[in-house]
Wavefront OBJ file of the C-alpha trace (Angstrom):
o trace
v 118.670 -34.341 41.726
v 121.945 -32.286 42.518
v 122.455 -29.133 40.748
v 126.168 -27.681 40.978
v 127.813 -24.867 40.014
v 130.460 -24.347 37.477
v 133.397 -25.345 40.385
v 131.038 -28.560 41.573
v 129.316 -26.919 44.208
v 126.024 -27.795 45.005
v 123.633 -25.062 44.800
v 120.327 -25.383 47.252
v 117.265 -22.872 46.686
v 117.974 -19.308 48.508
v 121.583 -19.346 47.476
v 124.082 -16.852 46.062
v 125.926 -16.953 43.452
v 128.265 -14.751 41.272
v 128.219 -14.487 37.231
v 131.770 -16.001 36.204
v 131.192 -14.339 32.254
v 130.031 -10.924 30.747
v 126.611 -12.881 29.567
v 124.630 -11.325 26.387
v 121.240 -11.310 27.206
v 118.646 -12.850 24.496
v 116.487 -10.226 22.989
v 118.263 -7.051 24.466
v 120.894 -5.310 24.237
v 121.673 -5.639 27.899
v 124.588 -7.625 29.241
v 125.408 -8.934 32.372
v 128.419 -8.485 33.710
v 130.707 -10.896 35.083
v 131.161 -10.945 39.014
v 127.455 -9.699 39.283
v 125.870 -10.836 42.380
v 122.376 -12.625 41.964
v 120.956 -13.568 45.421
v 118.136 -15.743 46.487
v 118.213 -18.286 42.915
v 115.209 -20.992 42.946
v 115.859 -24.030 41.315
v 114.454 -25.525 38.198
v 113.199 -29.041 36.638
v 116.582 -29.123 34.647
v 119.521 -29.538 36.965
v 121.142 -27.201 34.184
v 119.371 -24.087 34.657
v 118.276 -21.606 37.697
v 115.380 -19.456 38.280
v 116.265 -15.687 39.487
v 116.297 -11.944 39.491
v 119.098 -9.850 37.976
v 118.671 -6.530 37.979
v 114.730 -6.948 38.705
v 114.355 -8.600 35.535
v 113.172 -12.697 36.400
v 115.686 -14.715 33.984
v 117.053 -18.612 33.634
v 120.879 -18.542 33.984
v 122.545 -21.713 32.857
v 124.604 -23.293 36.168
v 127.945 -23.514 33.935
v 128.452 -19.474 34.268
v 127.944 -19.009 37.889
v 129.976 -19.817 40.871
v 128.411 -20.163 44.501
v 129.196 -16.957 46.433
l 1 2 3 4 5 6 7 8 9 10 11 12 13 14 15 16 17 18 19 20 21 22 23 24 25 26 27 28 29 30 31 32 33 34 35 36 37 38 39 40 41 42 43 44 45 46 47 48 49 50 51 52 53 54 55 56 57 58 59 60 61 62 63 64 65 66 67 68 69
């Protein structure tokens, strides 16, 4: 299973990437910024989604809004 990023890209556990969009975060009213660095992503069952930490909160980002950094 390949996972890529939102410019094709694949993306391998360990990895950086960068946000690419100001993302609303479900059930806050926190947002992440775009060009946020998230380092060390893990990845998940769906080739659509990574594990990883932003701002020491654990979330899922969807691979379509980040960009390998």
């Amino acid at each position: 299973m390949e996972v890529k990023d939102s410019n094709g890209n694949i993306l391998k556990d360990g990895d950086s990437v960068t946000v690419i969009k100001d993302l609303k975060v479900r059930g806050s009213s926190d947002v992440i910024k775009r060009g946020t660095k998230v380092n060390n992503i893990r990845l998940t069952d769906d080739p659509a989604e990574i594990d990883c930490r932003v701002n020491k909160t654990a979330m899922v980002l969807r691979t379509e809004f980040v960009k390998k950094a």
